[in-house]
C-alpha positions as CSV (number, residue, x, y, z in Angstrom):
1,X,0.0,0.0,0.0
2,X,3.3,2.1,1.6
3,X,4.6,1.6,-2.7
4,X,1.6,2.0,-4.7
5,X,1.0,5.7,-2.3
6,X,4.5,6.8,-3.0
7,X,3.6,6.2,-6.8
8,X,0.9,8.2,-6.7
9,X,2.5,11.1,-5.3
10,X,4.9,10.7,-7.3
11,X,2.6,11.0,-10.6
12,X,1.0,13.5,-9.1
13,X,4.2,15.9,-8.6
14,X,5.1,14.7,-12.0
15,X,1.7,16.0,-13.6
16,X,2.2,19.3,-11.6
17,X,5.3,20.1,-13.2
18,X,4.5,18.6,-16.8
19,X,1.2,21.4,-15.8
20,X,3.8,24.0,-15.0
21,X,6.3,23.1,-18.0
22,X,3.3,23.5,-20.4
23,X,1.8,26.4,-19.0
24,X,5.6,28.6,-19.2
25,X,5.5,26.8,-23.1
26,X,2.3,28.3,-24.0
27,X,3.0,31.6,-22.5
28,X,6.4,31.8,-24.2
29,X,4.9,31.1,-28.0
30,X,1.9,33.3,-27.3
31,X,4.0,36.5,-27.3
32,X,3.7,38.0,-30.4
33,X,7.2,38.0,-32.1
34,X,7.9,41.9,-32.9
35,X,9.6,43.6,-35.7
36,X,12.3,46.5,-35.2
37,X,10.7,47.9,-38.0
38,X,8.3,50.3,-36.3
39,X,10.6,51.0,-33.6
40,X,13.2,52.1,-35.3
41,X,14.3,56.3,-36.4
42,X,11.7,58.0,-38.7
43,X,8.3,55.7,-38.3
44,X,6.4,58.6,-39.4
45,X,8.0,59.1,-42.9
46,X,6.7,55.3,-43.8
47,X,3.1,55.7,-43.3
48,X,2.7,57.3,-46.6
49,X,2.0,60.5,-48.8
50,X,-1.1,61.8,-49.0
51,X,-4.7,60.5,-49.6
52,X,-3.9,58.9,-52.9
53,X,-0.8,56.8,-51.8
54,X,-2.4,56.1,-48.8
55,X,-5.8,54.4,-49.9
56,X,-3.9,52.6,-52.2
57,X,-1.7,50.3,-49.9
58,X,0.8,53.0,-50.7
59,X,2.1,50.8,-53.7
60,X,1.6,53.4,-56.1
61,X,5.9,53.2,-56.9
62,X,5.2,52.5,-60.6
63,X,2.2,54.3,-61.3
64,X,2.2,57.2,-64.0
65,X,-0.9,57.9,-64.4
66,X,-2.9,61.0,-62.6
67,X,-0.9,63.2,-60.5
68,X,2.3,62.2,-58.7
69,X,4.3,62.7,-56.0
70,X,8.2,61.3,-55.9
71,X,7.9,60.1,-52.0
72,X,7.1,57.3,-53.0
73,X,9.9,56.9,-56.4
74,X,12.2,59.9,-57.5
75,X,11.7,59.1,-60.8
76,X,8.1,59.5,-61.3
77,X,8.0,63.1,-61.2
78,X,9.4,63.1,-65.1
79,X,6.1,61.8,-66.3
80,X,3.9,64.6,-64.2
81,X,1.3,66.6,-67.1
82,X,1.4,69.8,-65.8
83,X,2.1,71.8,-62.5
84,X,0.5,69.6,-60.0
85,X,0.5,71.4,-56.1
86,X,-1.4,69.4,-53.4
87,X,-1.8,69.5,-49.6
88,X,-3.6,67.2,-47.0
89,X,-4.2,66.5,-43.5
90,X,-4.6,63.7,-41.3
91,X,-7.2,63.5,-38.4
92,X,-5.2,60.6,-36.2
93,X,-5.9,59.7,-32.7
94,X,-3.7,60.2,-29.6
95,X,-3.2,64.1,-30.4
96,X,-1.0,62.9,-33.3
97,X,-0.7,65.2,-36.3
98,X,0.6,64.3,-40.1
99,X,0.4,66.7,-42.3
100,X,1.8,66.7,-46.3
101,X,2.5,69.0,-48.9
102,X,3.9,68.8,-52.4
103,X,4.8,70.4,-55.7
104,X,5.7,68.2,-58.9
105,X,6.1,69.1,-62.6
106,X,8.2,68.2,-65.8
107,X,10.7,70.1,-68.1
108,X,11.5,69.2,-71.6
109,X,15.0,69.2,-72.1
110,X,16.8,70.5,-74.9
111,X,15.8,71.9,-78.8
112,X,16.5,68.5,-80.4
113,X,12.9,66.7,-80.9
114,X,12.5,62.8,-81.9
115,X,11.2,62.1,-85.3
116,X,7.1,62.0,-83.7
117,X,7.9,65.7,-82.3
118,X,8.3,64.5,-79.1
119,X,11.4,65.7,-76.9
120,X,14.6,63.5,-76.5
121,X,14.8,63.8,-72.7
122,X,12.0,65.1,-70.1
123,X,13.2,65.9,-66.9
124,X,11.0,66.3,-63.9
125,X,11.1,68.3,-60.2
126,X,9.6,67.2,-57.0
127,X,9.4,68.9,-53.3
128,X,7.8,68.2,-50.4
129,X,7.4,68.6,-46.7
130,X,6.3,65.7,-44.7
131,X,5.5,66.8,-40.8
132,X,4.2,65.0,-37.6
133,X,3.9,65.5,-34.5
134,X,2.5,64.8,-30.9
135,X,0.5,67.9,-28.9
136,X,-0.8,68.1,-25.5
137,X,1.8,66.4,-23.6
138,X,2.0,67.4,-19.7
139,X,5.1,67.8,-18.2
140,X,5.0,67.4,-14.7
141,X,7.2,67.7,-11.2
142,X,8.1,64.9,-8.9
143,X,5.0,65.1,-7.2
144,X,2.7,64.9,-10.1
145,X,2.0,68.2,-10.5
146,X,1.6,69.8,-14.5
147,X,3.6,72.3,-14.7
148,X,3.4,73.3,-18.4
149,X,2.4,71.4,-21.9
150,X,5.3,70.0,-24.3
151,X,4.6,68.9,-28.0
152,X,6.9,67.5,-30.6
153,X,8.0,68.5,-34.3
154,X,9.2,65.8,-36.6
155,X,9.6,66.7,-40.4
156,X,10.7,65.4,-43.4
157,X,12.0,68.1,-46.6
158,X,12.7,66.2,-49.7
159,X,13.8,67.4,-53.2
160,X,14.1,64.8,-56.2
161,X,14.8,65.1,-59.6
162,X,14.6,62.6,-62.3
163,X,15.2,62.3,-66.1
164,X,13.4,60.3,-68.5
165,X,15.8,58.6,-70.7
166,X,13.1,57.6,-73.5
167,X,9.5,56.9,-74.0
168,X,10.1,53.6,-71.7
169,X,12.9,54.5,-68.6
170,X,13.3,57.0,-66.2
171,X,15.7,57.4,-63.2
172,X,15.3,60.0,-60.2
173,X,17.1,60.5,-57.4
174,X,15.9,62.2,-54.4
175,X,17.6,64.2,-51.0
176,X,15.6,64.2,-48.0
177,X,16.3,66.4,-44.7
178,X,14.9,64.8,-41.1
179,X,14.6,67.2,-38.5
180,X,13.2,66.0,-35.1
181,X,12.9,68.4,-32.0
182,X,11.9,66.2,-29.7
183,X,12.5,68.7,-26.1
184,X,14.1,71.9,-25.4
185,X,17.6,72.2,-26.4
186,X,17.2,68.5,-27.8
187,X,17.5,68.4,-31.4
188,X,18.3,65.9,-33.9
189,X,19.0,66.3,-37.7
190,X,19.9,63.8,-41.0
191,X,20.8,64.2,-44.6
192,X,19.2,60.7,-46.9
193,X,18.7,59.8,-50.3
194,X,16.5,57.7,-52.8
195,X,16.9,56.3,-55.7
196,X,14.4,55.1,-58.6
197,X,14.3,53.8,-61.5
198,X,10.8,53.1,-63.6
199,X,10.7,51.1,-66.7
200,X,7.1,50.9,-69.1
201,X,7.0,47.8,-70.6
202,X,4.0,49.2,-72.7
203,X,1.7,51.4,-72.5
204,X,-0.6,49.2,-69.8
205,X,2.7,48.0,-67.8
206,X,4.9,49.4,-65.7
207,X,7.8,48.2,-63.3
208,X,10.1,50.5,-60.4
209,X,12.8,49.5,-58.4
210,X,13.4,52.2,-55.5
211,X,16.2,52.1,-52.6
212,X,14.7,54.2,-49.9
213,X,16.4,56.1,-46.6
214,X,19.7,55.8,-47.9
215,X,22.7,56.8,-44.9
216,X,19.3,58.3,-43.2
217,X,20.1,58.8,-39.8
218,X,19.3,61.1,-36.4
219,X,22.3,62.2,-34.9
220,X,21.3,63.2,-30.9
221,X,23.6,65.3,-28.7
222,X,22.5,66.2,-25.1
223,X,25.2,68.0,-23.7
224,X,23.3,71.2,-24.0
225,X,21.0,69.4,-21.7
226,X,22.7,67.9,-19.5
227,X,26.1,69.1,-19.7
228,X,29.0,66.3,-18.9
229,X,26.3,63.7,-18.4
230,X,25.3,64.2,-21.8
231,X,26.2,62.1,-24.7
232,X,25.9,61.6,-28.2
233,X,23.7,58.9,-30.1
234,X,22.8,57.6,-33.2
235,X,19.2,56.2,-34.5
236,X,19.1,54.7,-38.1
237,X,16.5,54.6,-40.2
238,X,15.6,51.2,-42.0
239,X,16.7,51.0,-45.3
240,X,14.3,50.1,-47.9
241,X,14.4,47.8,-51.4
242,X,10.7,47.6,-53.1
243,X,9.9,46.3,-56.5
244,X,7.1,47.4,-58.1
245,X,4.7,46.8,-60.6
246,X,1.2,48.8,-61.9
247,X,-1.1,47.8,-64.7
248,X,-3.9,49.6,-66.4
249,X,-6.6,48.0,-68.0
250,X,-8.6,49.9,-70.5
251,X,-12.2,48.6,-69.8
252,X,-13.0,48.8,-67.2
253,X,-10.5,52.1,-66.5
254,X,-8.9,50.4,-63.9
255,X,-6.0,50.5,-62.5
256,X,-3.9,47.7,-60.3
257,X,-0.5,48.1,-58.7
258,X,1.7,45.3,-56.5
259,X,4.7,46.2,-54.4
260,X,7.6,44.4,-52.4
261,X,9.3,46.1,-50.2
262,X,12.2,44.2,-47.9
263,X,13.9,46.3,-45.1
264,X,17.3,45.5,-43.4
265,X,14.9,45.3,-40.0
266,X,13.9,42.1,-41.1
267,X,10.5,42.7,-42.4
268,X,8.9,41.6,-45.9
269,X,6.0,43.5,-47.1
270,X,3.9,43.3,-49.8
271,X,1.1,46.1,-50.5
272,X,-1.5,46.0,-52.8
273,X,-4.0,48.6,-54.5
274,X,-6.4,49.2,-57.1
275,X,-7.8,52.8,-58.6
276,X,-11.5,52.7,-60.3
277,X,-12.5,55.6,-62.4
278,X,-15.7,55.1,-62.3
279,X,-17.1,58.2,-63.8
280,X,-15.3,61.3,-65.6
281,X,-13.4,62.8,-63.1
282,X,-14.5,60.6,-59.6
283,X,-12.3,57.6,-58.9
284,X,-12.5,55.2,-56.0
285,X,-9.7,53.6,-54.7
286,X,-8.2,50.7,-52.2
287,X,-5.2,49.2,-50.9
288,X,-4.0,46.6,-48.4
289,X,-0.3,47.7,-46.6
290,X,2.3,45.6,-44.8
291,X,1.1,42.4,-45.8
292,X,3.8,40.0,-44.0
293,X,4.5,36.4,-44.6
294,X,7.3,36.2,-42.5
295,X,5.5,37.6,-39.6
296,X,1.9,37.1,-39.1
297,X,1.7,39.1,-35.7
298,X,2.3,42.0,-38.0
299,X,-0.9,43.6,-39.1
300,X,-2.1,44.4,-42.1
301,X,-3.5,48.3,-43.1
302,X,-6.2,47.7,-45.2
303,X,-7.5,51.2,-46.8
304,X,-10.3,53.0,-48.6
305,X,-10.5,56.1,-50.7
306,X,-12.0,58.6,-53.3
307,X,-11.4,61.6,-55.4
308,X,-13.3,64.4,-57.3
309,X,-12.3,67.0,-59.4
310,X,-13.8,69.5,-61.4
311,X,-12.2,72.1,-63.9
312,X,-12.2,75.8,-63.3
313,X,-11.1,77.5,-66.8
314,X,-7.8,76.3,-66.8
315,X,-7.4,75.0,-63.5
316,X,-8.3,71.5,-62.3
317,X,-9.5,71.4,-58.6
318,X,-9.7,67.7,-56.9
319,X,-10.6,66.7,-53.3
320,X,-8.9,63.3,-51.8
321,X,-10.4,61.3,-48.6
322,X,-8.7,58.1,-47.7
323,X,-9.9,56.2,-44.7
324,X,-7.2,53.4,-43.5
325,X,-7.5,51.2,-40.6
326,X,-4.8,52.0,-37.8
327,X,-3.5,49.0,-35.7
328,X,-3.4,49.7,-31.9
329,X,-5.2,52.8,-31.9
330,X,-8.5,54.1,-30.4
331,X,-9.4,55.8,-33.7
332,X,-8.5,55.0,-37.4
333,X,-6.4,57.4,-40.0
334,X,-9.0,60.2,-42.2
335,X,-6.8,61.8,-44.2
336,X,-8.1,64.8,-46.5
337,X,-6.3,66.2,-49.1
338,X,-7.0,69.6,-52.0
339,X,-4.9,69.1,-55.2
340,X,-4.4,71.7,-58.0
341,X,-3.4,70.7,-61.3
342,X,-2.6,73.9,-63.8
């Protein structure tokens, strides 16, 4: 009886810890497995330009048609028609601001003409100013007491120019200037580059290949803070390699585009979108971002969006709206946008 007790408290010490050993297992595989992507320098430059870009899965790197903006591939602006100027904003939770603007047009190069009339090289021009930033943030003593409200200022200033080559290839490169103020007397600044290159296949077909947040970088220094205690750091931004590919059917007038994008971080994306122009002037759009095989705790940013414009003598006046889900957020991204096109 003495035995057969002993090997019963023996089985049951041995179910406790197989319990134990099971419950530790299932904890550890439950934690989501994170990406560096998000966390490292200059998040707020990768969420995308603009109500266009945005409700399209921001895979719009190969796209030519409509208006264009050369965040997303230095050499796009070379195929802009005319002087296109546009302007949004971005209604985000958390006291979160994002806010764009952008001017893009093209320059024909040069007397010599092709034998069709058409200029031997276009060259194209294409500024921005991306800025974000977080309001409302108390700053308080040790014992809890607000004593004033802080706010950051993060901004990106980029300047590409790009040459098309010939009716089929065009390359761009692109400078961008990161300035963060993140406190008083704490200030970080970086110098980074793009490059692009698009290639039509024909006149429905399109491919880019882009290397993004080249040497981009925030170089911190808080000796002005701090004094001896201070030091120096540096915070690198991801750099990115996407491929790109947009197609345009002709009936229905709609237009498809598929990225990949790879990141030294570690992540594997790949976006999709899809413009409708369903009647004159109105098109509807969607798009699916961060799609990630390689990580499935990653989630996706699925997206919705329209536009409308409307000609005023020579002038073309067009309103963007893009709705797109925000992971981990009390409230999704509306982002509203005017464009002018003259």
């Amino acid at each position: 009886m003495r035995l057969i007790n002993k090997i019963r408290n023996k089985g049951r010490v041995f179910n406790k810890i197989l319990f134990i050993l099971l419950f530790i297992s299932t904890l550890l595989f439950a934690q989501a497995e994170f990406s560096d992507y998000n966390s490292m320098a200059g998040a707020f430059s990768r969420m995308g330009f603009g109500a266009r870009g945005i409700s399209m899965g921001n895979s719009i790197s190969s796209v030519t048609e409509g208006n264009l903006v050369s965040y997303y591939n230095p050499a796009l602006s070379a195929f802009q028609e005319g002087n296109y100027f546009q302007t949004s904003y971005s209604f985000l939770s958390l006291d979160r601001s994002l806010n764009f603007l952008n001017f893009t047009r093209k320059f024909e190069l040069g007397k010599n003409k092709s034998a069709d009339g058409k200029p031997r090289s276009t060259a194209g021009i294409s500024v921005g100013i991306i800025n974000a930033g977080v309001s409302n943030i108390d700053a308080r003593d040790n014992q809890g007491e607000k004593f004033k409200t802080l706010s950051t200022s993060e901004n990106q200033f980029f300047l590409s120019l790009s040459n098309r080559f010939s009716e089929k290839f065009a390359l761009g490169i692109g400078l961008k200037f990161y300035y963060y103020s993140l406190y008083e007397n704490i200030s970080a600044g970086g110098l980074g580059f793009d490059i692009g290159a698009l290639y039509k296949y024909n006149n429905n077909l399109n491919f880019a290949l882009i290397l993004t947040d080249i040497n981009s970088k925030y170089k911190w220094d808080t000796s002005d803070l701090y004094g001896v205690e201070g030091n120096s750091t540096t915070n690198r931004f991801p750099f990115l390699m996407k491929i790109s590919a947009a197609y345009k059917f002709n009936e229905p007038k709609l237009l498809t585009t598929l990225e990949l994008e790879h990141s030294n971080s570690g992540t594997d994306f790949i976006k999709l979108g899809a413009e409708y122009n369903i009647y004159e002037q109105f098109f509807l759009r969607g798009g699916i971002d961060r799609i990630s095989f390689s990580n499935f705790d990653i989630p996706m940013r699925p997206a919705l969006g329209f536009s409308y414009s409307k000609m005023f003598g020579n002038l073309l006046v067009g309103i963007n709206y893009a709705f797109g889900v925000e992971p981990y957020s009390s409230h999704d991204q509306h982002i509203i946008g005017v464009e002018l096109l003259f």
